[in-house]
Structures are given as C-alpha cells and as structure tokens.
C-alpha positions as a Markdown table, in Angstrom:
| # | Residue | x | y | z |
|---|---|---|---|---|
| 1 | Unk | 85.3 | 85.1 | 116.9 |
| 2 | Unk | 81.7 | 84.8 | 116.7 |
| 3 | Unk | 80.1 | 82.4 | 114.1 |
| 4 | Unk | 79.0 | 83.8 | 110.8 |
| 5 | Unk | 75.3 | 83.9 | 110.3 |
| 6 | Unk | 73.6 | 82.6 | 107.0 |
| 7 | Unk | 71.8 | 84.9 | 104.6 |
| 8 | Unk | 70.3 | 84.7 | 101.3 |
| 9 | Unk | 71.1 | 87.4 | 99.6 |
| 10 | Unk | 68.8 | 88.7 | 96.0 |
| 11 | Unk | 70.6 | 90.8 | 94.0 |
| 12 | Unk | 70.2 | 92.5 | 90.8 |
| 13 | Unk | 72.8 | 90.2 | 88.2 |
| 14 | Unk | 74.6 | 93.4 | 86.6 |
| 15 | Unk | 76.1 | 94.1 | 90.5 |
| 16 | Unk | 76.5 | 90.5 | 91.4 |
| 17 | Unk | 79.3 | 90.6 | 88.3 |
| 18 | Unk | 80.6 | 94.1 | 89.0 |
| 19 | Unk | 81.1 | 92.3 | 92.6 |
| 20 | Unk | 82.4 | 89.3 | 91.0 |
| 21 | Unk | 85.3 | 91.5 | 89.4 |
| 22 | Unk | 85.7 | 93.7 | 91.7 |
| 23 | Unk | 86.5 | 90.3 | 94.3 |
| 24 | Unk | 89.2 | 88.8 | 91.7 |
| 25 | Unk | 90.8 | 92.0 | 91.6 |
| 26 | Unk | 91.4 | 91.6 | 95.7 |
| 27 | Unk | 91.9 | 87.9 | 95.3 |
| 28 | Unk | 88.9 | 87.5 | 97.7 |
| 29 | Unk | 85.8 | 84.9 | 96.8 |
| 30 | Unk | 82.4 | 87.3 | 96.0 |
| 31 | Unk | 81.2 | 86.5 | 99.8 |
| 32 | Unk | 84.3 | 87.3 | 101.5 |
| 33 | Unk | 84.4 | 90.2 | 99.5 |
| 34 | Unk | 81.1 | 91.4 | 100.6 |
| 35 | Unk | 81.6 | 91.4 | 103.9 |
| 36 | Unk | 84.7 | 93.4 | 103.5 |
| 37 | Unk | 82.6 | 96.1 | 101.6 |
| 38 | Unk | 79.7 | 96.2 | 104.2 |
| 39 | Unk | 82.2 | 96.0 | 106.9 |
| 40 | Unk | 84.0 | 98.7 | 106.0 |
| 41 | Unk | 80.7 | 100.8 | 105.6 |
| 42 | Unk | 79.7 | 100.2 | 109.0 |
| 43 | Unk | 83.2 | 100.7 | 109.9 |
| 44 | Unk | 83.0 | 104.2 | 108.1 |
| 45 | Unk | 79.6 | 105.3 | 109.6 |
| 46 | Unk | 80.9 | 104.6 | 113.2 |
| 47 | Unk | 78.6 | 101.5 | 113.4 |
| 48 | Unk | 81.0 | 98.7 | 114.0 |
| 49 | Unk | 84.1 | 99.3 | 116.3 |
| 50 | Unk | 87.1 | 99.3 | 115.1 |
| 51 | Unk | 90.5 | 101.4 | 113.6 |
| 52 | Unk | 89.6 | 104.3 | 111.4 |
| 53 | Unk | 91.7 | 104.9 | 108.7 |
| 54 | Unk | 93.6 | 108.4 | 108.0 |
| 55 | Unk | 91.4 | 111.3 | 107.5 |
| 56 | Unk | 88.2 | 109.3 | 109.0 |
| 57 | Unk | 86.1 | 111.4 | 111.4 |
| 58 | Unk | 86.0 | 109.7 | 114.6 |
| 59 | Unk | 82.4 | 107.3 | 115.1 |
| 60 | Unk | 79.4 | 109.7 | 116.6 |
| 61 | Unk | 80.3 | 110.6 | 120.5 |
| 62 | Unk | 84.0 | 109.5 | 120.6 |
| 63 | Unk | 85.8 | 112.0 | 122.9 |
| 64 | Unk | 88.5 | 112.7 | 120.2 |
| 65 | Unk | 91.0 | 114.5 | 123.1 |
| 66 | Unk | 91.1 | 110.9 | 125.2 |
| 67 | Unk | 90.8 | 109.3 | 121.7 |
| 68 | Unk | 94.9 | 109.9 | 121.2 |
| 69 | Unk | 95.9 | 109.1 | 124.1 |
C-alpha cells in the first residue's frame, strides 16, 4: 500500500459535525471516514479502480462483454 499523503483540510463547521456523526454512525474516526466518502466518489465516477457495486455503470471505456468474463 502506498503511504497516505498529508492534507489540511478547511471546512465549513456545520459539515465537519454532520461528518462527525455521520463517522460514529460507521464506527470510523472523521478522517477515515473521509476517505471512505471520497473514495467511494472516485470509485463511482470511474476514477479510481476498483469493484463496482450492483447496479453501477461500468468506469468510462470498460469493454463491458470482456468485463464478465
């Protein structure tokens, strides 16, 4: 695994506590929950390889009949 890369992050209180919440609801700390959320974005937008989950259109110029294979 490649190291993780420091970043200050600014953000606007009322979203850091919806975050907050939202994190203890998952049992995951705010910053490990935030890189679940934008993970799973670039996951989503065919950014970032990985499994799709059911119903997810395959990432931009995936041959879908090799794809099943």
């Amino acid at each position: 695994m490649a190291g993780k890369k420091q970043y200050p992050l600014r953000v606007d209180a009322a979203i850091y506590d919806a975050l907050e919440r939202w994190a203890a609801d998952e049992f995951r700390s705010v910053n490990a929950h935030i890189e679940f959320v934008l993970r799973d974005a670039l996951r989503r937008a065919g950014r970032l390889p990985g499994p799709r989950g059911p119903g997810e259109a395959p990432a931009e110029g995936t041959d879908v009949a090799t794809e099943n294979e």
